[in-house]
C-alpha positions as CSV (number, residue, x, y, z in Angstrom):
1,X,22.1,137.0,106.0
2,X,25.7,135.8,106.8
3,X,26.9,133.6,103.7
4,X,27.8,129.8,104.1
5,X,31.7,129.3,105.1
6,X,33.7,126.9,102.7
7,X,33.9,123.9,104.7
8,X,37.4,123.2,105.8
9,X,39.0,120.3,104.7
10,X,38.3,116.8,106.9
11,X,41.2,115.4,108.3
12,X,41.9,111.7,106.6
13,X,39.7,112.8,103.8
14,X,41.0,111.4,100.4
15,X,42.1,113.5,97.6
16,X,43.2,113.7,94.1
17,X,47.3,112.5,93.2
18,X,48.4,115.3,91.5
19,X,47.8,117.3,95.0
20,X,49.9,115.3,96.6
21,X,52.8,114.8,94.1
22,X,52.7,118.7,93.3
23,X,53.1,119.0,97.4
24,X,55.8,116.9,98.0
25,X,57.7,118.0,94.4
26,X,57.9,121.6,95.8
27,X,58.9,120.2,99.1
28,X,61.7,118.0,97.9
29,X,63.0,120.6,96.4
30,X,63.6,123.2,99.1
31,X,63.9,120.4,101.9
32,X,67.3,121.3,103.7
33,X,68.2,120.4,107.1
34,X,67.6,116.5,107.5
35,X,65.0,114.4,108.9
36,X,64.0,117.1,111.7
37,X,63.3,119.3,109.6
38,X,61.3,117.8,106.3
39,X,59.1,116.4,109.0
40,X,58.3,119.9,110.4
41,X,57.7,121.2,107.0
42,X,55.4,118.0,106.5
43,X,53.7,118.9,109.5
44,X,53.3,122.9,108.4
45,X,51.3,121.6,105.2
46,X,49.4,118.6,105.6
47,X,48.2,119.0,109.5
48,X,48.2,123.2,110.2
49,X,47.7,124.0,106.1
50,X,46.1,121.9,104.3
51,X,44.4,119.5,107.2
52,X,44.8,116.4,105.4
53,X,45.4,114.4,108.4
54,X,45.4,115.6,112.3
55,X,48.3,116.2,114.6
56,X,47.7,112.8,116.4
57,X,47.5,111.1,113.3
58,X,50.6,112.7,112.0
59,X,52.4,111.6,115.8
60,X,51.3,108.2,115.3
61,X,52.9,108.0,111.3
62,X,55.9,109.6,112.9
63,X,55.9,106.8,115.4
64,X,55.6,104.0,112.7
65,X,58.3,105.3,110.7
66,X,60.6,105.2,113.7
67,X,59.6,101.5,114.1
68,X,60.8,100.2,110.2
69,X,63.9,100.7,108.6
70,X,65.0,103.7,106.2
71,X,65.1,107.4,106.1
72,X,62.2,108.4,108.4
73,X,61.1,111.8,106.5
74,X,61.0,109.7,102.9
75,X,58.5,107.5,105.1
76,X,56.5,110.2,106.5
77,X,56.2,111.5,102.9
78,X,55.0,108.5,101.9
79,X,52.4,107.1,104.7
80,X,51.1,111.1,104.5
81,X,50.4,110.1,100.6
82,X,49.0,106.8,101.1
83,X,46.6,108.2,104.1
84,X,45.7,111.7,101.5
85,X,45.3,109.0,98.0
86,X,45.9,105.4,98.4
87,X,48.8,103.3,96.9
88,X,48.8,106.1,94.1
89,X,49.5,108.5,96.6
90,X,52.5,106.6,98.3
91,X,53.5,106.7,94.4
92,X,53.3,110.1,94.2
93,X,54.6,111.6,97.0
94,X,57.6,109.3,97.6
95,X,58.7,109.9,93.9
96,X,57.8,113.9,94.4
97,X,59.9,114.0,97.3
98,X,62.7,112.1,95.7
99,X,63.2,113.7,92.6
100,X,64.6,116.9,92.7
101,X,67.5,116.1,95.0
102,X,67.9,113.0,92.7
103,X,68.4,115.1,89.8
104,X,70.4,117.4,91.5
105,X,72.6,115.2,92.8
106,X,73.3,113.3,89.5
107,X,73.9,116.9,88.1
108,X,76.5,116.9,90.6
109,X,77.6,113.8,90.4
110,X,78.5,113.9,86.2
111,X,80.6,117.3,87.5
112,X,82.6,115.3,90.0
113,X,83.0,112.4,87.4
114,X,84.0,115.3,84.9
115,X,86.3,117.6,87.1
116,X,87.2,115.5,90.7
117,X,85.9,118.4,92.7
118,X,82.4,118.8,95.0
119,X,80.9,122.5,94.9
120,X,81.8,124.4,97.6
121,X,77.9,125.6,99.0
122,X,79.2,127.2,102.7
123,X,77.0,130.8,101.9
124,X,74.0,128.7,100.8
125,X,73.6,126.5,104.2
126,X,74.7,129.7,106.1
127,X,71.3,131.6,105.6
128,X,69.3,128.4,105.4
129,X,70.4,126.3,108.7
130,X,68.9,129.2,111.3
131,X,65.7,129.0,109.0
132,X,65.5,125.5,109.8
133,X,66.3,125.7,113.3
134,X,63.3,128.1,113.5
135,X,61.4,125.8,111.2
136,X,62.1,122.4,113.2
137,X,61.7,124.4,117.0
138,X,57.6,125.8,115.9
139,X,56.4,122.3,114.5
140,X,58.1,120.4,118.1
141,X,56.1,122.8,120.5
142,X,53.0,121.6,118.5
143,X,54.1,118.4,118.5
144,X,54.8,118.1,122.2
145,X,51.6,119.2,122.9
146,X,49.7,115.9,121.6
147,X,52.3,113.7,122.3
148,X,53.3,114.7,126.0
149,X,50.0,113.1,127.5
150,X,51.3,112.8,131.4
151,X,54.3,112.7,133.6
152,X,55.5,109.7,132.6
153,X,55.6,110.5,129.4
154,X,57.4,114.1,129.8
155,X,60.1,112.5,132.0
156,X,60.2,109.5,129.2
157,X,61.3,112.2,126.6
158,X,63.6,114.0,128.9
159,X,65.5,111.5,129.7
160,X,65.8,110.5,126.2
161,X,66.8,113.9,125.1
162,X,69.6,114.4,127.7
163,X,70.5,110.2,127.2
164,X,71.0,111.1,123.5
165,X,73.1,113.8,124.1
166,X,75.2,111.9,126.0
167,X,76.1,109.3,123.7
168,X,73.5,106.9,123.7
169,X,72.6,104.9,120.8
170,X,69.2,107.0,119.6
171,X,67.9,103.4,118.4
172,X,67.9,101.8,122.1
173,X,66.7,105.1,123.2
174,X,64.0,105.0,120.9
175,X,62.7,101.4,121.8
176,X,63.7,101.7,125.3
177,X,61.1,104.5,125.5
178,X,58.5,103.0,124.0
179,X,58.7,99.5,125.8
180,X,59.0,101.2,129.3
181,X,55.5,103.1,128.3
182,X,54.0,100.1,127.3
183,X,54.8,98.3,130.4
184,X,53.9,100.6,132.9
185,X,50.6,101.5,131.2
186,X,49.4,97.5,130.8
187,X,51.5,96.7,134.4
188,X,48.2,95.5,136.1
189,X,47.7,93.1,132.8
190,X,51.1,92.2,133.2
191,X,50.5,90.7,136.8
192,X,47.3,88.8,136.0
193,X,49.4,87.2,133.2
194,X,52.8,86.5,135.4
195,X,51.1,83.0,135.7
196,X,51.9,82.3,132.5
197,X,48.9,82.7,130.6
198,X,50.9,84.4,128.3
199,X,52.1,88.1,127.6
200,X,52.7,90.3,124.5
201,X,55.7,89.8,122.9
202,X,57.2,92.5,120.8
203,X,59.2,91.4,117.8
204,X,62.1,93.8,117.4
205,X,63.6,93.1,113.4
206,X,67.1,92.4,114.5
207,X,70.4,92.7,112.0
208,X,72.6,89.6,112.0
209,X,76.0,90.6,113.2
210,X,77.5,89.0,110.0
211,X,76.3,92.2,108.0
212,X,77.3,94.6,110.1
213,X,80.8,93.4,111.0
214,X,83.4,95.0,108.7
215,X,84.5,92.6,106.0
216,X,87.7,91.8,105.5
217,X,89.4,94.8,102.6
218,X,89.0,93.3,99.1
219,X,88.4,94.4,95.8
220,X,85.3,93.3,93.9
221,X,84.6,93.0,89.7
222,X,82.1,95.8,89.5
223,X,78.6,94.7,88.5
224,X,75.8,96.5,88.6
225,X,74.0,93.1,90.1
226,X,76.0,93.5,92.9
227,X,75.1,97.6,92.9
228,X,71.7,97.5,93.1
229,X,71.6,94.2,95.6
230,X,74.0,95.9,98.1
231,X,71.9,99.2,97.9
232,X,68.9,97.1,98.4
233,X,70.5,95.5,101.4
234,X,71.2,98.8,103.1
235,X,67.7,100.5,102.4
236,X,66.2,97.1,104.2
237,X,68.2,97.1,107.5
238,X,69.4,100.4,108.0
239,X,68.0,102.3,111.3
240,X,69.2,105.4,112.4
241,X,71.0,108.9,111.7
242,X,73.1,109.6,108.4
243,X,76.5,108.8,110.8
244,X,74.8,105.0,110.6
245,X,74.1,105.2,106.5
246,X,77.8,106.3,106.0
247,X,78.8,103.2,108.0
248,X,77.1,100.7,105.9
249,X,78.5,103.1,103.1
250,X,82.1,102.2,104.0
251,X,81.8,99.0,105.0
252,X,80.5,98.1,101.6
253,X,82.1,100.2,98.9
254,X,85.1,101.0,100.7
255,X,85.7,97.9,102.5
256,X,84.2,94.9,101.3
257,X,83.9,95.8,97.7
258,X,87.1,98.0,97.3
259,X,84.9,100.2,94.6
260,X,85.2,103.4,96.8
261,X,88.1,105.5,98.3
262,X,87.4,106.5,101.3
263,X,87.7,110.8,99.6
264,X,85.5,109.6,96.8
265,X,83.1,108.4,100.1
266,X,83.4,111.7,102.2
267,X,83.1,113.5,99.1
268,X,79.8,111.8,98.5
269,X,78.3,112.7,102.0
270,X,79.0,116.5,101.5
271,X,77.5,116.3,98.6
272,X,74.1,114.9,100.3
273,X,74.9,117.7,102.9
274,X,74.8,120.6,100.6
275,X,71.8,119.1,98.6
276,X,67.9,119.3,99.9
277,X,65.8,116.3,100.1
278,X,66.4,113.0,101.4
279,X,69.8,111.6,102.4
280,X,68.9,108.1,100.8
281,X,70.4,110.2,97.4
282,X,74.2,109.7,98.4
283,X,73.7,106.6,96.1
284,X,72.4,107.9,93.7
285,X,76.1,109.8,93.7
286,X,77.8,106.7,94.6
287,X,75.7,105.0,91.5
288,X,76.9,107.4,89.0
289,X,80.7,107.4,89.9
290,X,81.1,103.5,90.3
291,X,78.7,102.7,86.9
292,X,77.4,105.5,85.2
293,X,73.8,106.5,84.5
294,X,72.8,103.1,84.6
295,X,74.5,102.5,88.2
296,X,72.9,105.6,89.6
297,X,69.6,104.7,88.1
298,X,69.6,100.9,89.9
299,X,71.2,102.7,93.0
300,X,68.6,105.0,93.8
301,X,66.1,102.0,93.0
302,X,67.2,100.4,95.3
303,X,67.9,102.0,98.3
304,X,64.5,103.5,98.3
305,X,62.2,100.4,97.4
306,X,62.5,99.1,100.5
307,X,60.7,101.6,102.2
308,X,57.9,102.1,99.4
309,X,57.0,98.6,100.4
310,X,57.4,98.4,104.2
311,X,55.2,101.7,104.5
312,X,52.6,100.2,102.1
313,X,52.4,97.0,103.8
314,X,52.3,98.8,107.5
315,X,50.3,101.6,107.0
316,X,46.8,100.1,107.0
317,X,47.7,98.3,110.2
318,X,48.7,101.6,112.0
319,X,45.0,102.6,113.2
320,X,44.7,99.2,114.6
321,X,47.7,100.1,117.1
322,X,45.4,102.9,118.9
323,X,42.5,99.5,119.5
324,X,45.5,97.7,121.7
325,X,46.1,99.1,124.7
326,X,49.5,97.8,124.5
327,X,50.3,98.4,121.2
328,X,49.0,101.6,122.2
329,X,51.2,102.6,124.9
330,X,54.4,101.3,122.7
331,X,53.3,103.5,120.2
332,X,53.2,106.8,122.8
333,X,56.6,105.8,124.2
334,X,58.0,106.0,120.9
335,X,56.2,109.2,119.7
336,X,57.3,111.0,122.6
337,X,60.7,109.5,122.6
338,X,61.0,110.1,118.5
339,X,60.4,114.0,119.8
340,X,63.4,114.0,122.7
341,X,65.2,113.0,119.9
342,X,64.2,115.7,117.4
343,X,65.1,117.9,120.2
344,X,68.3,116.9,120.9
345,X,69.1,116.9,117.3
346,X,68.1,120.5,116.5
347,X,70.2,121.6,119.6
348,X,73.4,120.0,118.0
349,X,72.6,121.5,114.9
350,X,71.8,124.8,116.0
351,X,75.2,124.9,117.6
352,X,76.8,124.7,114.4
353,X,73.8,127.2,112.4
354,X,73.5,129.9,115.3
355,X,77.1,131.1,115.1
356,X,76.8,135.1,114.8
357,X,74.6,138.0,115.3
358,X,73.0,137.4,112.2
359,X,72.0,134.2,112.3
360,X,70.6,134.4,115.4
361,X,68.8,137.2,114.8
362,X,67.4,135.2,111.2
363,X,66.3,132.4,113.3
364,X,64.6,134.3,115.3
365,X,63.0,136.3,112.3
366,X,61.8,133.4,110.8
367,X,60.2,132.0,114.4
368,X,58.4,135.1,114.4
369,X,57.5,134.8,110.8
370,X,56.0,131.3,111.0
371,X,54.0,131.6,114.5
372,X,53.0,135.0,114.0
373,X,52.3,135.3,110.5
374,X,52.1,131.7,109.5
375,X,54.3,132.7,106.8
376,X,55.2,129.0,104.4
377,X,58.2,127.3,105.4
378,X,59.0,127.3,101.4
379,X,59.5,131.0,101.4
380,X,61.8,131.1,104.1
381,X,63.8,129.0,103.4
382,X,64.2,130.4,99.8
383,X,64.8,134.0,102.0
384,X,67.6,132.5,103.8
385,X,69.3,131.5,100.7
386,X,68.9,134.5,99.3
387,X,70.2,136.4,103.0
388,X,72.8,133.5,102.6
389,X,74.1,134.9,99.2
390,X,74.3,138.6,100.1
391,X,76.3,138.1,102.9
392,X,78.2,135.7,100.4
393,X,78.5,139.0,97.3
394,X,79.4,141.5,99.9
395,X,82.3,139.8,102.4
């Protein structure tokens, strides 16, 4: 007689905190890359791992961060703990994620205060950027297969992915994709309401132009009032890529407030760049040298709380988007558009990771590694540190 098989996990099923912020600890720790690729590591352990929550589930999350403000892999770490264990969940997996590049950043930052230098990391990021590229390519050809769901739709993220490369902005890209889906899908709706019964309106959250114009150059009394309310600010309005952060970055400290140089500024984005984790922890740099432990404490407070509370007051909504068929259709628009993104992302970085024989042929180790062997992203990653050394010791 054949024994019973453990029964494998249910997707959406709840489970117990410390899971979760024991997950998202390890992950914030090794997370390198960006956005592209925490979100494929998210994927490799909650939806092929662990089966917390399924692919299309994961796509749709994915497609709600991209729809709020803030860093969209702190969001997917949090909606993925809200979904696993409630508001204690969100708790635990944003402040999991968080934490170890927040501590490692301050580390870094009391150096800088200390010595006026930034650590020079070049043989670190050289063994772990074709890791990622690998890392970020395996979870997209999963991902593609859910979202791409027709024609339209591949064309939709196409376009986007050659649009983005050159030079559009990936927010309009992102929308843009998403409405165009949604309209075609409801168009025979759409011509039963042309009489003017009424039609759908999408509210897109719009930043006054006042906050984004530069101010004029000044020079501010430092309070750390005025810290944690600017950081606030930025973590409520800010949409797209790191290049977007660092201009809120310098229009505040730099330019408005005067409490920045623009070295001190540059300084602070290679530190986020040579750090794992989100990027959100450039203030919690920025925090430490404009006011001490106190100002990096508030900083990092407040950068981050506005996404803690926009994912905690959206996520519940986010099955409801599947029962509206145009809801619906925005929603795969943006997934698939998110993805042409991710694409043309990891081919700009693998550009700048992919530059020798031996990086290309770690890349492609690690593909191998990860499809064939389902190897953890964890461990190579930590392997292409450790490649990244050697090479380091013996040149």
């Amino acid at each position: 007689m054949t024994p019973p098989q453990p029964a494998e996990p249910s997707p959406d099923a709840k489970g117990p905190v410390r899971e979760v912020a024991l997950l998202f600890l390890r992950l914030g720790a090794v997370a390198f890359g960006g956005p592209a690729a925490h979100i494929a590591m998210f994927r490799d352990e909650v939806v092929t791992r662990r089966k917390w929550i399924s692919n299309q589930h994961f796509l749709d999350l994915l497609g709600a961060t991209n729809l709020i403000p803030g860093p969209n892999s702190s969001e997917m770490a949090l909606h993925v703990g809200y979904v696993r264990a409630g508001w204690r969940g969100l708790l635990a997996a944003g402040l999991g994620f968080a934490l170890p590049a927040t501590l490692i950043v301050l580390a870094l930052a009391v150096l800088y205060v200390e010595y006026g230098t930034t650590p020079a990391a070049e043989w670190l990021l050289y063994g772990i950027k074709p890791v990622v590229i690998a890392i970020i390519a395996q979870a997209m050809w999963g991902l593609l297969r859910t979202a791409v769901k027709g024609r339209l739709l591949a064309v939709i993220g196409a376009a986007v992915f050659a649009l983005y490369l050159l030079g559009f902005n990936e927010i309009a890209l992102l929308f843009g994709g998403g409405a165009i889906y949604m309209f075609v899908q409801n168009a025979a709706r759409l011509r039963r309401l042309r009489n003017g019964i009424g039609a759908p309106i999408i509210a897109l959250s719009c930043i006054p132009g006042a906050l984004l114009a530069p101010a004029a150059s000044s020079s501010a009394t430092f309070s750390l009032g005025t810290l944690f309310l600017t950081f606030l600010k930025i973590g409520a309005v800010w949409y797209g890529s790191g290049y977007v952060l660092l201009a809120f970055l310098r229009n505040d400290f730099v330019e408005r407030l005067g409490w920045l140089t623009s070295q001190q500024l540059l300084d602070a984005v290679a530190i986020g760049q040579v750090t794992p984790g989100p990027v959100f922890t450039t203030a919690t740099f920025i925090g430490y040298v404009t006011g001490g432990l106190p100002g990096a404490l508030l900083a990092t407070v407040g950068i981050f709380l506005p996404s803690f509370v926009f994912v905690l007051i959206t996520n519940p909504f986010i099955p409801r988007l599947r029962r509206s068929p145009w809801l619906s259709g925005l929603l795969d628009g943006v997934n698939v558009a998110a993805l042409g993104l991710m694409a043309a992302v990891t081919l700009e970085l693998g550009q700048d990771a992919l530059r020798d024989g031996v990086t290309v042929a770690l890349a492609a180790s690690a593909a191998v590694l990860l499809v064939r062997f389902k190897i953890n992203s964890t461990w190579l990653i930590l392997g292409g540190g450790i490649i990244g050394l050697a090479r380091s010791l013996l040149s």
